[in-house]
MDTraj code that builds the backbone (N, CA, C; nanometers):
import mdtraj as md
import numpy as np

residues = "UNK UNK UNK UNK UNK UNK UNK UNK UNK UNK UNK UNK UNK UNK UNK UNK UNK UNK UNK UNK UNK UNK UNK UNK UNK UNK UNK UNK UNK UNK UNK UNK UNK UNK UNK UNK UNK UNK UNK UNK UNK UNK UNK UNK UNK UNK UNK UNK UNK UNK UNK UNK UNK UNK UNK UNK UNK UNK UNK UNK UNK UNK UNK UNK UNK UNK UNK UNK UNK UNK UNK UNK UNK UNK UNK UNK UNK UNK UNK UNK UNK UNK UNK UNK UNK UNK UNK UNK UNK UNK UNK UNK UNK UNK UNK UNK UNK UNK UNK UNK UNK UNK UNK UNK UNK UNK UNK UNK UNK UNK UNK UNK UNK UNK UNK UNK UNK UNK UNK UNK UNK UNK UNK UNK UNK UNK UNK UNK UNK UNK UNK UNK UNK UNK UNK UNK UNK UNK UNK UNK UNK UNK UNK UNK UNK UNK UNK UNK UNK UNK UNK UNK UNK UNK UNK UNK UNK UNK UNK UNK UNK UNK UNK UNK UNK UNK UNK UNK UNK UNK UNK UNK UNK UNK UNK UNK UNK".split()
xyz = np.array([
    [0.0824, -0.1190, 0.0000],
    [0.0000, 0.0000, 0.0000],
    [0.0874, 0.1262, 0.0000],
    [0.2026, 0.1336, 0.0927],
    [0.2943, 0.2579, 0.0800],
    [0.3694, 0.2618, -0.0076],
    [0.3987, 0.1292, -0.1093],
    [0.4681, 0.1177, -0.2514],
    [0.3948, 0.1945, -0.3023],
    [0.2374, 0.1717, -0.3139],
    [0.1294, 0.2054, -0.4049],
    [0.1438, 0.3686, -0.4247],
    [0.1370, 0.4169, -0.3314],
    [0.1270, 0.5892, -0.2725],
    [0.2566, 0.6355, -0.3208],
    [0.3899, 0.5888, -0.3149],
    [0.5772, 0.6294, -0.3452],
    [0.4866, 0.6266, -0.5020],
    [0.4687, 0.5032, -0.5616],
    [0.4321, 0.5057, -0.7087],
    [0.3676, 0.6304, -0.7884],
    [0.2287, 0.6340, -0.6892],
    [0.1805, 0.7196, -0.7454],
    [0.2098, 0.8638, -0.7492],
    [0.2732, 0.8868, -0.6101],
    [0.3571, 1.0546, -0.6548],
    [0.5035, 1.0481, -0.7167],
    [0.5352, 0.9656, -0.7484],
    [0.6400, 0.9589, -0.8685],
    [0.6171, 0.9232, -1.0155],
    [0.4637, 0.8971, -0.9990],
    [0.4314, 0.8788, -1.1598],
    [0.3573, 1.0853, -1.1590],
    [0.3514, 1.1058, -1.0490],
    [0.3121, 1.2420, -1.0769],
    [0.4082, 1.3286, -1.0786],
    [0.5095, 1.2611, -1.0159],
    [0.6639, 1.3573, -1.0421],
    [0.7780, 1.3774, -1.1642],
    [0.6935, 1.2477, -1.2544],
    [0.7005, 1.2332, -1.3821],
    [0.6443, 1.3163, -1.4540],
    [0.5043, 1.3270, -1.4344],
    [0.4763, 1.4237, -1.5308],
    [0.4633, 1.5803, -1.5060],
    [0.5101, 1.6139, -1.4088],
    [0.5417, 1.7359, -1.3614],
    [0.6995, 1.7492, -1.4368],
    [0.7825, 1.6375, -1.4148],
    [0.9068, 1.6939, -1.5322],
    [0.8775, 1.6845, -1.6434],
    [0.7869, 1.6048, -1.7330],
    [0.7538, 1.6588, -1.8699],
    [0.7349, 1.7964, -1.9017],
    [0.6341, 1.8606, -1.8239],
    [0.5972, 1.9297, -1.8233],
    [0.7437, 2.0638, -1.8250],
    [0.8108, 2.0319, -1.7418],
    [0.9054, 2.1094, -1.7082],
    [1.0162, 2.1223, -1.8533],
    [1.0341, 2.0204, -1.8819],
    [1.1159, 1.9951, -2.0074],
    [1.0669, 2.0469, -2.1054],
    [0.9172, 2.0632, -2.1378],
    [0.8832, 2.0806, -2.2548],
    [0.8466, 2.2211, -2.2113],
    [0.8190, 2.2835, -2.1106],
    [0.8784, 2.4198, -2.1011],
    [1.0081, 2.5222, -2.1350],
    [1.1177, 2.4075, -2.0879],
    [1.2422, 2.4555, -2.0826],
    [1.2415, 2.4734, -2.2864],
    [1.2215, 2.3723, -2.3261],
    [1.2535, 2.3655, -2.4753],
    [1.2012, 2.4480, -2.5829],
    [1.0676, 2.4658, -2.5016],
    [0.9885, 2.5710, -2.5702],
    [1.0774, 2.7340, -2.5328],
    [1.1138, 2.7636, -2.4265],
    [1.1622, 2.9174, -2.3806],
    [1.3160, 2.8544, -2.4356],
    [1.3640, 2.7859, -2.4324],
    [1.5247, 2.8230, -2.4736],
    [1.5109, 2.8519, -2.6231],
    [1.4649, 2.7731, -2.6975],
    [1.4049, 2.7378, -2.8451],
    [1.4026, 2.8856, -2.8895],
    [1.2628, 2.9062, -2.8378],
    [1.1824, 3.0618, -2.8365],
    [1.2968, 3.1851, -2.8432],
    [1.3574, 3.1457, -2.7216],
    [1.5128, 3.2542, -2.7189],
    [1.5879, 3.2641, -2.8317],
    [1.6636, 3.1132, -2.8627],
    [1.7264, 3.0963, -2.9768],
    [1.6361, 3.1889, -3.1166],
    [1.5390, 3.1893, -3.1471],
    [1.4793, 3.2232, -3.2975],
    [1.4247, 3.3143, -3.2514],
    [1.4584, 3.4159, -3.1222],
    [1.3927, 3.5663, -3.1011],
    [1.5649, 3.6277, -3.1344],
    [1.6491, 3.5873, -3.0972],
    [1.7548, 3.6559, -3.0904],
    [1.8335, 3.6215, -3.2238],
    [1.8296, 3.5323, -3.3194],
    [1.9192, 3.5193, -3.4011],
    [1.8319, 3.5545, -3.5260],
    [1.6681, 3.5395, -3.4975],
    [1.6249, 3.6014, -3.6308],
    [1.5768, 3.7420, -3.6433],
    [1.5484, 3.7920, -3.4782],
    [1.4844, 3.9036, -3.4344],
    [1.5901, 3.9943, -3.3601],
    [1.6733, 3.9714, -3.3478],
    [1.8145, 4.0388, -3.2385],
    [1.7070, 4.0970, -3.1263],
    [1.6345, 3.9960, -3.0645],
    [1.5668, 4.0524, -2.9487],
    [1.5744, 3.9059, -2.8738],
    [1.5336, 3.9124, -2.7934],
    [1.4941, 3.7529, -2.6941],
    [1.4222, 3.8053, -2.5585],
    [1.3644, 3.7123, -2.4963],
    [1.2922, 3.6931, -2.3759],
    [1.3875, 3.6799, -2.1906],
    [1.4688, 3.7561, -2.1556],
    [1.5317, 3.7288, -2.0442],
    [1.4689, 3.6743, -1.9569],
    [1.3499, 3.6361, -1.9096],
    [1.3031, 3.5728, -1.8272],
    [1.3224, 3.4239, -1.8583],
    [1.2928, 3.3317, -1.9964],
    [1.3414, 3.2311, -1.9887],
    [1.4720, 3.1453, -2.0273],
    [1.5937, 3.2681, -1.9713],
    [1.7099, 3.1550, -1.9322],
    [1.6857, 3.1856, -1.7998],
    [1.6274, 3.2535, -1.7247],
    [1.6348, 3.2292, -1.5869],
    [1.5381, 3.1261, -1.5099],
    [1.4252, 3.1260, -1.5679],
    [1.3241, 3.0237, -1.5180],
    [1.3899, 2.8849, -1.6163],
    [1.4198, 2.8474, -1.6910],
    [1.4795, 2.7821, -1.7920],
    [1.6141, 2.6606, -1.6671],
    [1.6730, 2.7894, -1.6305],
    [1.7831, 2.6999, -1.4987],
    [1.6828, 2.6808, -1.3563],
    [1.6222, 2.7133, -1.3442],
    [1.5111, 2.7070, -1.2277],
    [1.4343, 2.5659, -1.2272],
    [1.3824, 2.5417, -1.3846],
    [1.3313, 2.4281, -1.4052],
    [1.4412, 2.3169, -1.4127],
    [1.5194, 2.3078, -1.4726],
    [1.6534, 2.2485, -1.4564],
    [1.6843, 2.2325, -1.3272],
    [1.6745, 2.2925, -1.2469],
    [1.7161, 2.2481, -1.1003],
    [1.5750, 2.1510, -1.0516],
    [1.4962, 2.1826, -1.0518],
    [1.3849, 2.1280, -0.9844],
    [1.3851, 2.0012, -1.0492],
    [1.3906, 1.9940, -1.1902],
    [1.3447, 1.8561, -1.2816],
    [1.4735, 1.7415, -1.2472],
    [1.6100, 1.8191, -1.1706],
    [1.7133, 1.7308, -1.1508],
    [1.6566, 1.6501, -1.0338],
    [1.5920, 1.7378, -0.9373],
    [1.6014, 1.7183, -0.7440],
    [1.4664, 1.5914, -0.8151],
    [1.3405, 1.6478, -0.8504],
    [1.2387, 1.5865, -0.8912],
    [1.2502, 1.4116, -0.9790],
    [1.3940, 1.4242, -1.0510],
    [1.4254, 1.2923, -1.1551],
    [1.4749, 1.2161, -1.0292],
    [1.6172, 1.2403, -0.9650],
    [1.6420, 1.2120, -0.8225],
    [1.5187, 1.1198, -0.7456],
    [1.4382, 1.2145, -0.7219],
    [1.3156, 1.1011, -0.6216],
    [1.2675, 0.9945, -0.6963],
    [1.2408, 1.0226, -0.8309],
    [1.1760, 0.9201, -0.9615],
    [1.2965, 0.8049, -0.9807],
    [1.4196, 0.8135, -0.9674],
    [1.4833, 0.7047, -0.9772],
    [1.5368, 0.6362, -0.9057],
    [1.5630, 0.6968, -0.7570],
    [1.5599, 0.6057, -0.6178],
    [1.4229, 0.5214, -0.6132],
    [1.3289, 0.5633, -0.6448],
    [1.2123, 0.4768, -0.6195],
    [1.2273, 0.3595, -0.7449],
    [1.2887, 0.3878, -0.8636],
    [1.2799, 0.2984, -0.9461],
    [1.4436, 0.2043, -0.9570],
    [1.5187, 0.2471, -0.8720],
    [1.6221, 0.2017, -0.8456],
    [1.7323, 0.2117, -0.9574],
    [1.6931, 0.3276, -1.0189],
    [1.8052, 0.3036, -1.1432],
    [1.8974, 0.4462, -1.1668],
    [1.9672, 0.4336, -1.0447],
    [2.0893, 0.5041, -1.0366],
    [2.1905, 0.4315, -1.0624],
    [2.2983, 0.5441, -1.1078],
    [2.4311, 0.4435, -1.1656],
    [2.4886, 0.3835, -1.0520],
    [2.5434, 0.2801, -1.0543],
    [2.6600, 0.2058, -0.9749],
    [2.7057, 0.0694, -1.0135],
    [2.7607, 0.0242, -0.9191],
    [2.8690, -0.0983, -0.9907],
    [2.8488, -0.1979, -0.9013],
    [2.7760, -0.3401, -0.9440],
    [2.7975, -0.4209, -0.7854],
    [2.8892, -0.5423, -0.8337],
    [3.0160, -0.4996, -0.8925],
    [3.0703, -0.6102, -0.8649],
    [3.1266, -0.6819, -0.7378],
    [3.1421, -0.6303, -0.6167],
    [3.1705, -0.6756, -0.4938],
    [3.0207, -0.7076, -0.4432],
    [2.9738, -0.6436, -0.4270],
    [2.8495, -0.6901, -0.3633],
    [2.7693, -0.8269, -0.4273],
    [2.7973, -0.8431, -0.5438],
    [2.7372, -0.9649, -0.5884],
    [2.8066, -1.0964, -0.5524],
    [2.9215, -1.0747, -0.5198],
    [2.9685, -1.1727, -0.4485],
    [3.0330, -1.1667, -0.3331],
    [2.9124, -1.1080, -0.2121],
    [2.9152, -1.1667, -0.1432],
    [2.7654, -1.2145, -0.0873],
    [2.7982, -1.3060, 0.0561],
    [2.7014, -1.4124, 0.0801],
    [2.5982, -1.3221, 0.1008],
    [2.4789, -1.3845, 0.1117],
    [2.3526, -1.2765, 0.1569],
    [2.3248, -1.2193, 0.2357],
    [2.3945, -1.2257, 0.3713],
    [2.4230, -1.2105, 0.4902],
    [2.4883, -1.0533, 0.4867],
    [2.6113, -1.0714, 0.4055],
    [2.6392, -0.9709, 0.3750],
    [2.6117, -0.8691, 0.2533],
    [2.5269, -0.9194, 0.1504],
    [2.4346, -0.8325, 0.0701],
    [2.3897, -0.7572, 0.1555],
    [2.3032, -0.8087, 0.2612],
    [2.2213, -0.7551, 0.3563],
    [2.1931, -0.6179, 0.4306],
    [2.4051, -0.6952, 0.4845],
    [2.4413, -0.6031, 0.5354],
    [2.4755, -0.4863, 0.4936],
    [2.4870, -0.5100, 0.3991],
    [2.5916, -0.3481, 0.2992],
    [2.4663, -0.3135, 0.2496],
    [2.3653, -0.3560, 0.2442],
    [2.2036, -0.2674, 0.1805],
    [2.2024, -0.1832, 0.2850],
    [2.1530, -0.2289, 0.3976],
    [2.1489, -0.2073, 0.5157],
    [2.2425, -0.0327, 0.5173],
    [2.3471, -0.0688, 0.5653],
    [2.4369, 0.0187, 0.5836],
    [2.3990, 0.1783, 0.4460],
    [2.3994, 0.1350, 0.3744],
    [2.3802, 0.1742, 0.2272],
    [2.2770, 0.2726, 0.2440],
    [2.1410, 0.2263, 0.2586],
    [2.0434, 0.2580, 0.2952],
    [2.0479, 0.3948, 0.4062],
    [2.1175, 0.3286, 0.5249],
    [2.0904, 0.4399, 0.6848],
    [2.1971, 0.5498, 0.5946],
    [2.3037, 0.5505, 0.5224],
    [2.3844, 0.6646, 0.4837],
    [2.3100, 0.7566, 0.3984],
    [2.2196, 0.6619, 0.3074],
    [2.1479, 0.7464, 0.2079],
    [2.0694, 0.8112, 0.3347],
    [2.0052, 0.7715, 0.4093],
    [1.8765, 0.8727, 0.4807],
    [1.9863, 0.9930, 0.5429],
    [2.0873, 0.9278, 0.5853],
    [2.1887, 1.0687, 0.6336],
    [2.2025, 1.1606, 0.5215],
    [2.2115, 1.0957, 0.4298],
    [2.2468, 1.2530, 0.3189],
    [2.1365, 1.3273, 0.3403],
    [1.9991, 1.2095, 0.2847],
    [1.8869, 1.3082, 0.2843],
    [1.8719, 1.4405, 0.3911],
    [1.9027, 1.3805, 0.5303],
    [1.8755, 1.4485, 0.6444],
    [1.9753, 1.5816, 0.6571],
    [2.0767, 1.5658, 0.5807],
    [2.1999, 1.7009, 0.5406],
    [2.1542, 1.7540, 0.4539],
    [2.1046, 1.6656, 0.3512],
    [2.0468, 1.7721, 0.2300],
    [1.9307, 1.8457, 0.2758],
    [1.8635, 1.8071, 0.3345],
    [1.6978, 1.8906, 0.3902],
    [1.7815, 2.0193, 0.4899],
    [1.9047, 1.9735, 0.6032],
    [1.9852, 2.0671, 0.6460],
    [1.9876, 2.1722, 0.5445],
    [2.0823, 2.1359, 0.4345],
    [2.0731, 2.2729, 0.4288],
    [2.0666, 2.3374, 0.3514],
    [1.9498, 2.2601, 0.2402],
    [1.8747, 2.3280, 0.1704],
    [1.7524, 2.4281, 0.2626],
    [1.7287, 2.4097, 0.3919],
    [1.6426, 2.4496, 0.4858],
    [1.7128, 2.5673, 0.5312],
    [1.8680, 2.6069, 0.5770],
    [1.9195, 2.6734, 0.5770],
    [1.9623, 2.7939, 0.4592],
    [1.9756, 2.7640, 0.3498],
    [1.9448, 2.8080, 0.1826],
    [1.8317, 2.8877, 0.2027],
    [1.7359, 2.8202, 0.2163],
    [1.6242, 2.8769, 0.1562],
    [1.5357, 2.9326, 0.2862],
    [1.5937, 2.9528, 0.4166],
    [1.5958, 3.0888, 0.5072],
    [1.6639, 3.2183, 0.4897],
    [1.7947, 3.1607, 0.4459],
    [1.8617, 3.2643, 0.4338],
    [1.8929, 3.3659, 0.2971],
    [1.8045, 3.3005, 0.2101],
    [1.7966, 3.3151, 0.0803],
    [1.6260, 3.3813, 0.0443],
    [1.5787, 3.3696, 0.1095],
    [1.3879, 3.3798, 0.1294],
    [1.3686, 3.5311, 0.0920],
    [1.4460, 3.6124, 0.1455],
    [1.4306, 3.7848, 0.1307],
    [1.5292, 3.8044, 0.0006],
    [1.5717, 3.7363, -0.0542],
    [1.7066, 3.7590, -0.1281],
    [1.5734, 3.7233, -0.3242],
    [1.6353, 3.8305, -0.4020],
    [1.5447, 3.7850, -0.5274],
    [1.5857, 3.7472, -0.6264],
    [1.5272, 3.6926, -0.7114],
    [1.6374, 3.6550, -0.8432],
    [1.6049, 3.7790, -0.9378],
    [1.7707, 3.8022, -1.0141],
    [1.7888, 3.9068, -1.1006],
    [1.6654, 3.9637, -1.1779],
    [1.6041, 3.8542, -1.2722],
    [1.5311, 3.8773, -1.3649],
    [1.3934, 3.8455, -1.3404],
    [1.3801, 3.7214, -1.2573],
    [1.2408, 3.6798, -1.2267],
    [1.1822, 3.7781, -1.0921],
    [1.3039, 3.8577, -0.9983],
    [1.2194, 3.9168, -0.8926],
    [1.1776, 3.8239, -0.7923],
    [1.1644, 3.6841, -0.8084],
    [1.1042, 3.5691, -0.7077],
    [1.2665, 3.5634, -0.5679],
    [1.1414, 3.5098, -0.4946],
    [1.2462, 3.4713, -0.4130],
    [1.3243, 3.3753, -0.3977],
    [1.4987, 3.3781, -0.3559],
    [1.5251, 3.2685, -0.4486],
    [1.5174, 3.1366, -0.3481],
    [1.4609, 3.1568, -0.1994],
    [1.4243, 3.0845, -0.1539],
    [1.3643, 2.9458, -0.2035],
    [1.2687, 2.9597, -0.3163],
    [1.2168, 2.8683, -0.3902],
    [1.2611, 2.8127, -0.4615],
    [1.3922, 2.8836, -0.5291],
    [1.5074, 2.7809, -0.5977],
    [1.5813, 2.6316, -0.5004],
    [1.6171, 2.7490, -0.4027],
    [1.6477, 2.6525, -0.3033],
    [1.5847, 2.5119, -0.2093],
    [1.4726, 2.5733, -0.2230],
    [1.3473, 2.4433, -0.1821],
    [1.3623, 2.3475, -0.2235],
    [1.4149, 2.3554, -0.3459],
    [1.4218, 2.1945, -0.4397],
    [1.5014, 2.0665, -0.3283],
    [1.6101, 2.1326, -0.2715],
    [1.6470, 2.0334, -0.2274],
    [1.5676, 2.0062, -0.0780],
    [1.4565, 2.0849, -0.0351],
    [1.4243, 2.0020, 0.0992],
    [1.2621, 1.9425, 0.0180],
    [1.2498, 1.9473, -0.0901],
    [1.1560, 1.8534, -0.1685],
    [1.2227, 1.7599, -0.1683],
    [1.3338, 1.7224, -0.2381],
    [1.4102, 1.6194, -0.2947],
    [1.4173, 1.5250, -0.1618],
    [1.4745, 1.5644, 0.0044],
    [1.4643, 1.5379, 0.0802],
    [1.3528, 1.4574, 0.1227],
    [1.2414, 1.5266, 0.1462],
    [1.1460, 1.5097, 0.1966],
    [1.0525, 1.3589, 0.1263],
    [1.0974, 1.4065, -0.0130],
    [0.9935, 1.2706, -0.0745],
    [1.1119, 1.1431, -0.0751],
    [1.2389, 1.1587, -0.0875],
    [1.3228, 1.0165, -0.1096],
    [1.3268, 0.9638, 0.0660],
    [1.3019, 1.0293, 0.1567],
    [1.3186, 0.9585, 0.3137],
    [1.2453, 0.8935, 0.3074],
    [1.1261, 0.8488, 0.2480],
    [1.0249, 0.7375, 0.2555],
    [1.0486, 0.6827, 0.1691],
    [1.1194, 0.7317, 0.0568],
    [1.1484, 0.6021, -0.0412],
    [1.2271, 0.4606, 0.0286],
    [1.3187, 0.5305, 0.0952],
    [1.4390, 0.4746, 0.1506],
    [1.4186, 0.3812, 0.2833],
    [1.3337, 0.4749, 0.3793],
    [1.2341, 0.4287, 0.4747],
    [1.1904, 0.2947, 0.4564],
    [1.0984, 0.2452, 0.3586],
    [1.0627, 0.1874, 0.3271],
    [1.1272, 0.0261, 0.2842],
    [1.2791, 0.0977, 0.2394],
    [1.3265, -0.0155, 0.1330],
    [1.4135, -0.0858, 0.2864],
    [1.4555, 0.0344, 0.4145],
    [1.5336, -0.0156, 0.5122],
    [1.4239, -0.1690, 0.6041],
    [1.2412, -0.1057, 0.5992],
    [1.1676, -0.1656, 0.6999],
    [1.1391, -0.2978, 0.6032],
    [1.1900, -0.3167, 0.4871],
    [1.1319, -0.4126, 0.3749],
    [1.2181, -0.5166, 0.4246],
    [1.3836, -0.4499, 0.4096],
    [1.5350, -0.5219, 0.4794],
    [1.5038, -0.6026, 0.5686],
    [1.4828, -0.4672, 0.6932],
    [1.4872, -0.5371, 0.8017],
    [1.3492, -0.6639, 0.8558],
    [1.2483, -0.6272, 0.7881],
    [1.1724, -0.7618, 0.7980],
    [1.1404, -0.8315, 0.7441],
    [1.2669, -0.8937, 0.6571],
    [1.2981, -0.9919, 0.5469],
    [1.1973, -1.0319, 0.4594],
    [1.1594, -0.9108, 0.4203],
    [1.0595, -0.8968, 0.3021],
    [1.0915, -0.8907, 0.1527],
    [1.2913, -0.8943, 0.1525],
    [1.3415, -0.8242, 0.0505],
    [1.3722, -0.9815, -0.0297],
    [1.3638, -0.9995, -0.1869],
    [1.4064, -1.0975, -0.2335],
    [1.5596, -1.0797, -0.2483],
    [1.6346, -1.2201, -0.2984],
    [1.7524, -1.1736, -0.3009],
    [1.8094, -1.1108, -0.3917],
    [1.7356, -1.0897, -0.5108],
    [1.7788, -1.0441, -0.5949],
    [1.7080, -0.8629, -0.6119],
    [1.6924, -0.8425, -0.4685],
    [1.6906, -0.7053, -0.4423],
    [1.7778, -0.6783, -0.3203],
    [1.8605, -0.7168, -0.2904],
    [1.9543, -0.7126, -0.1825],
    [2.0644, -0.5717, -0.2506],
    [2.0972, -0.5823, -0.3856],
    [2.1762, -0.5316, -0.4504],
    [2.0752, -0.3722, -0.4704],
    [2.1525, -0.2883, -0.4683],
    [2.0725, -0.0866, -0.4446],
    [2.0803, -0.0895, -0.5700],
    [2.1329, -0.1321, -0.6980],
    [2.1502, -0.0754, -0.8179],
    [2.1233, -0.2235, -0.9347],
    [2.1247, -0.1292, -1.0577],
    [2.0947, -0.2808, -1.1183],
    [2.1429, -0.1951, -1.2820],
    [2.1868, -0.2724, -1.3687],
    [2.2582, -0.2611, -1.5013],
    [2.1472, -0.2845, -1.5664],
    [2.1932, -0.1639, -1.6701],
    [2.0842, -0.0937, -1.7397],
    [1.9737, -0.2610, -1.8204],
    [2.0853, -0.3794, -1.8758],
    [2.0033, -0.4814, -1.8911],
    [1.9671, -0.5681, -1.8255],
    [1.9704, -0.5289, -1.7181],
    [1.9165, -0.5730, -1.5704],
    [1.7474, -0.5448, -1.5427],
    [1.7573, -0.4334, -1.5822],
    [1.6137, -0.3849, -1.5702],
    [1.5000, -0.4550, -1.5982],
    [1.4169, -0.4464, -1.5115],
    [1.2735, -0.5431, -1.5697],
    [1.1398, -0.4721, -1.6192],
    [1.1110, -0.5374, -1.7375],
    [1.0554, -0.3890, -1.8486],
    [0.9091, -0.4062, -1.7389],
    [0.8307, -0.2354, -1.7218],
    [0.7554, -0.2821, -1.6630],
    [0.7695, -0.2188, -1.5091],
    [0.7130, -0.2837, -1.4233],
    [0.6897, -0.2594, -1.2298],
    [0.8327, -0.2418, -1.1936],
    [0.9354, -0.1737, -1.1470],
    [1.0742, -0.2032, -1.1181],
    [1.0803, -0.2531, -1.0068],
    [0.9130, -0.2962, -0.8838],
    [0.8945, -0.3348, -0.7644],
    [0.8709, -0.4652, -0.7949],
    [0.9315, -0.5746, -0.7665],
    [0.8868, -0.7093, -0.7541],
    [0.7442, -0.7398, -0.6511],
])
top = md.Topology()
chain = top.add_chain()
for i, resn in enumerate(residues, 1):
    res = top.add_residue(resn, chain, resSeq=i)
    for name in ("N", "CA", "C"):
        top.add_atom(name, md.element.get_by_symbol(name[0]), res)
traj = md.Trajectory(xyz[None], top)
């Protein structure tokens, strides 16, 4: 059921970066053929343009911890016993929630101290730039949450013991067994 709920706001965090992308492409685009055919352009979208770019990074981030397809390498971890798969998930896991818990630090700190502060062209505060990362925070601690209480009450198959998986590894389809 809490798979169900991670799913569904990451299939919505999906299409909130479409959305974002096909913004960005439209205002950079737009820029490009205002300024090289018109010697004029739009300054507002290279600035919202990197704005979305930040958010669609923090936002892809939560979408692929949940789908597990960040880069890495398990050639050590695949051989060893399960015991110690386990263990190094385990471990793996409590470090990732530490980042999270630094990253929410101090992107939370950012975006206090940044809150009165505006951006050049947009006027916004850039507080909200900064937010991205106590979003990013906020939604991957339950991703992670989740994958530690799965661990620890040997809910996990073994062939999810391993945090990462090669690109023809992938299983077309649910990436949740």
């Amino acid at each position: 059921m809490i798979q169900t709920l991670i799913d569904k706001y990451c299939q919505a965090l999906s299409w909130l970066m479409v959305l974002f992308l096909a913004l960005m492409v439209v205002m950079v685009f737009g820029n490009v053929v205002m300024r090289y055919g018109f010697n004029s352009g739009i300054t507002l979208s290279e600035e919202l343009s990197r704005w979305l770019f930040v958010w669609m990074t923090f936002l892809g981030g939560v979408v692929a911890l949940n789908e597990r397809a960040h880069l890495g390498t398990d050639s050590l971890i695949s051989r060893l016993p399960v015991a110690g798969r386990k263990l190094c998930l385990a471990v793996s896991l409590m470090l990732m929630l530490f980042v999270c818990w630094l990253i929410f630090q101090g992107a939370w700190e950012q975006t206090k101290i940044n809150w009165d502060s505006t951006s050049a062209v947009m006027e916004t505060s850039m507080g909200y730039f900064y937010a991205s990362g106590l979003v990013f925070a906020v939604l991957a601690a339950p991703i992670l949450l989740l994958h530690l209480w799965r661990l620890l009450a040997g809910h996990m198959s073994e062939s999810e013991l391993i945090g990462i998986r090669e690109s023809e590894d992938m299983p077309h389809g649910n990436p949740h067994p």
